[in-house]
N, C-alpha and C positions, 0 to 999 in steps of 0.2 A: 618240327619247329619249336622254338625257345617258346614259353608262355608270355603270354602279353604282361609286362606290368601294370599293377594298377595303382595308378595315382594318389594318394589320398590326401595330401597336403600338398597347397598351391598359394605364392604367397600373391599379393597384389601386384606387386612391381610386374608380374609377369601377364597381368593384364591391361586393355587397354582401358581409359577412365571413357571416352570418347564412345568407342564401340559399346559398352558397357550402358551407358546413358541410352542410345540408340536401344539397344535391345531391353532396357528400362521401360523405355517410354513404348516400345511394340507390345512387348509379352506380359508389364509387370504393373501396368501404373493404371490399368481400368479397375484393377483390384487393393491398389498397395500408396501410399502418400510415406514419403520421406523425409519433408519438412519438418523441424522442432514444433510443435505442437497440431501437425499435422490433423484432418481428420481422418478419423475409420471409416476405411470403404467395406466392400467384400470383406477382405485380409485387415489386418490391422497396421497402423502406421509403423514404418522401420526405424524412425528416428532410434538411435542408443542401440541398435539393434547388436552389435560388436558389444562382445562380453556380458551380453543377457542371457538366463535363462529360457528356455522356451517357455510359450504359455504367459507370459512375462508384460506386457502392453499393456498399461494401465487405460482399462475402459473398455476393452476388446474382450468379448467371447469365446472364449477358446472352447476346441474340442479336448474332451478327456483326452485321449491320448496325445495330445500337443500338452495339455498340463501336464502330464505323468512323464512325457519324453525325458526330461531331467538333464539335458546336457546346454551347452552351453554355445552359444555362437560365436563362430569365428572363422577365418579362411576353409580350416579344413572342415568343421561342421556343416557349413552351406556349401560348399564342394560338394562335401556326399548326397546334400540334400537335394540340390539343384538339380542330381542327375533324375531320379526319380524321387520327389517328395512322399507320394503314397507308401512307398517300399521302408523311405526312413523312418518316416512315422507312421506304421497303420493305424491308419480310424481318424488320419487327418479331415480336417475340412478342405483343405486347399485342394482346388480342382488339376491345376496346374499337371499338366505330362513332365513335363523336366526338360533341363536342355542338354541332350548327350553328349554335345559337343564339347571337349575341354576348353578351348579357345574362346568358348563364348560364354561357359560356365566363370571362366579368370575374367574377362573382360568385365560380366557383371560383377562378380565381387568385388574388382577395383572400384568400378562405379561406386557401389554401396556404400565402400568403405567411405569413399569420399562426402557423398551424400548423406548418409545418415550419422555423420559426424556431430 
């Protein structure tokens, strides 16, 4: 058998904003606020979160390696992250297992993208 490919850039269009919100509000929002000047829960607000560095949340906590990760957000960075967060960044704080799914992993980024606009 041919190897699986592995995905690593996904743009929004190819998820849904709808489903996305849905699995916002299940898996993401006892921890995380999206609104522009949102508060910090757990996680820190995503508002600007598109084209931030990590570690980056003005007011929020971060763990060292969330500060030191050094890259940058954006469809493909929370792609890789979404699937397993621990694995992207050892020594996160986020408890988070990941969402394997691709279909769900796109649906949330569209969300995001929308929301923390």
């Amino acid at each position: 058998l041919p190897p699986t490919p592995i995905h690593t850039h996904i743009t929004s269009t190819m998820g849904d904003v709808a489903k996305g919100e849905k699995i916002f509000k299940q898996r993401c929002l006892q921890c995380h606020t999206t609104e522009k000047g949102g508060a910090h829960k757990t996680g820190p607000n995503l508002n600007g979160l598109f084209g931030r560095q990590t570690g980056q949340a003005a007011g929020y906590t971060y763990s060292e390696a969330n500060l030191k990760k050094g890259i940058t957000w954006d469809e493909t960075t929370l792609f890789q992250y979404l699937l397993n967060p621990k694995k992207y960044i050892p020594g996160t704080k986020m408890v988070f297992a990941g969402l394997k799914k691709e279909k769900e992993r796109n649906d949330l980024i569209a969300f995001l993208k929308q929301a923390t606009a």
